[in-house]
C-alpha positions in Angstrom: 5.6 17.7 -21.5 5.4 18.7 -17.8 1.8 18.1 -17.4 2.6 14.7 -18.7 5.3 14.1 -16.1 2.9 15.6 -13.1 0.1 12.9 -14.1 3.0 10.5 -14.2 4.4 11.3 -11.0 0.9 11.5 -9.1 -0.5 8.6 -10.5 2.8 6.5 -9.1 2.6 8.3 -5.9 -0.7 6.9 -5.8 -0.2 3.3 -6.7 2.9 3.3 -4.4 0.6 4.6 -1.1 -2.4 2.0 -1.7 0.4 -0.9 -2.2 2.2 0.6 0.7 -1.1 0.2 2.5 -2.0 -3.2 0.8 -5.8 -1.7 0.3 -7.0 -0.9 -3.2 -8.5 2.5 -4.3 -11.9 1.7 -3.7 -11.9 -0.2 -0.7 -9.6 2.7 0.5 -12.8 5.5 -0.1 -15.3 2.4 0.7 -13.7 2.1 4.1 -12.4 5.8 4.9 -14.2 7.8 1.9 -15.2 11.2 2.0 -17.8 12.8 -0.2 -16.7 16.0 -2.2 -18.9 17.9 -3.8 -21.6 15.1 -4.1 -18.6 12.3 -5.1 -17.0 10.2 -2.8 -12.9 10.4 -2.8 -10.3 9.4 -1.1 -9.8 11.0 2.4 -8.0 14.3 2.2 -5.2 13.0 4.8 -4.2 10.0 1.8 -4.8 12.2 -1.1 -2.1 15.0 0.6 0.3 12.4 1.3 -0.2 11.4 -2.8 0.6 14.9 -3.4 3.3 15.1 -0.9 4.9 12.4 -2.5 4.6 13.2 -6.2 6.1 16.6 -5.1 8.8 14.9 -3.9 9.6 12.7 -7.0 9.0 16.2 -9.1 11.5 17.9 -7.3 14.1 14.9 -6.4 14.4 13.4 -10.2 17.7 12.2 -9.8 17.8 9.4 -6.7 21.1 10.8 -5.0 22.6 13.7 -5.9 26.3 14.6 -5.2 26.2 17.1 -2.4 23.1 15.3 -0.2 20.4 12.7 -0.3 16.6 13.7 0.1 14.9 11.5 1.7 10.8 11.3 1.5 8.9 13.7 4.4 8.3 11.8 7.6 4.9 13.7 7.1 3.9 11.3 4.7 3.9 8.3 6.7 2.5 10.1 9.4 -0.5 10.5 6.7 -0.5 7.4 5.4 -0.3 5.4 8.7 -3.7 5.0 9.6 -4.7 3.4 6.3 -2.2 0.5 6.2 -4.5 -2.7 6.3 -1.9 -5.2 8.6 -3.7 -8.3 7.4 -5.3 -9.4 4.1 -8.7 -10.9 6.1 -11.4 -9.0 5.5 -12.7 -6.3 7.1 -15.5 -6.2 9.0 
């Protein structure tokens, strides 16, 4: 049951970072790639910020609790920043 809800979690923290960055996965590791043990991924800066992020849903499952709010690590958009694609032309 909780392995189920870590893949869930990690695979929304994903799909919310490449819409937030209006890029898809593979023209995320196409553009910025890095190749790990022989495969190309995305780069480790994006794929910590997934992490940090599904960490943070794991953690925060309720959206406001009743004693404080948790808001999401500035150290994720720090992360993310560099791959936000401003404009849909393409790239060159």
């Amino acid at each position: 049951m909780e392995d189920d809800l870590l893949t869930l979690y990690g695979n929304a923290a994903e799909n919310t970072l490449l819409r937030l960055c209006n890029r898809s996965y593979d023209n995320l590791v196409e553009k910025f790639g890095e190749e790990v043990e022989g495969e190309m991924q995305a780069p480790s800066d994006f794929r910590m910020a997934a992490l940090l992020l599904a960490n943070h849903l794991y953690e925060n499952r309720v959206p406001v609790k009743s004693v404080s709010i948790s808001m999401v690590p500035y150290t994720l958009d720090m992360l993310v920043k560099p791959f936000i694609k401003l404009t849909n032309e393409e790239d060159s």
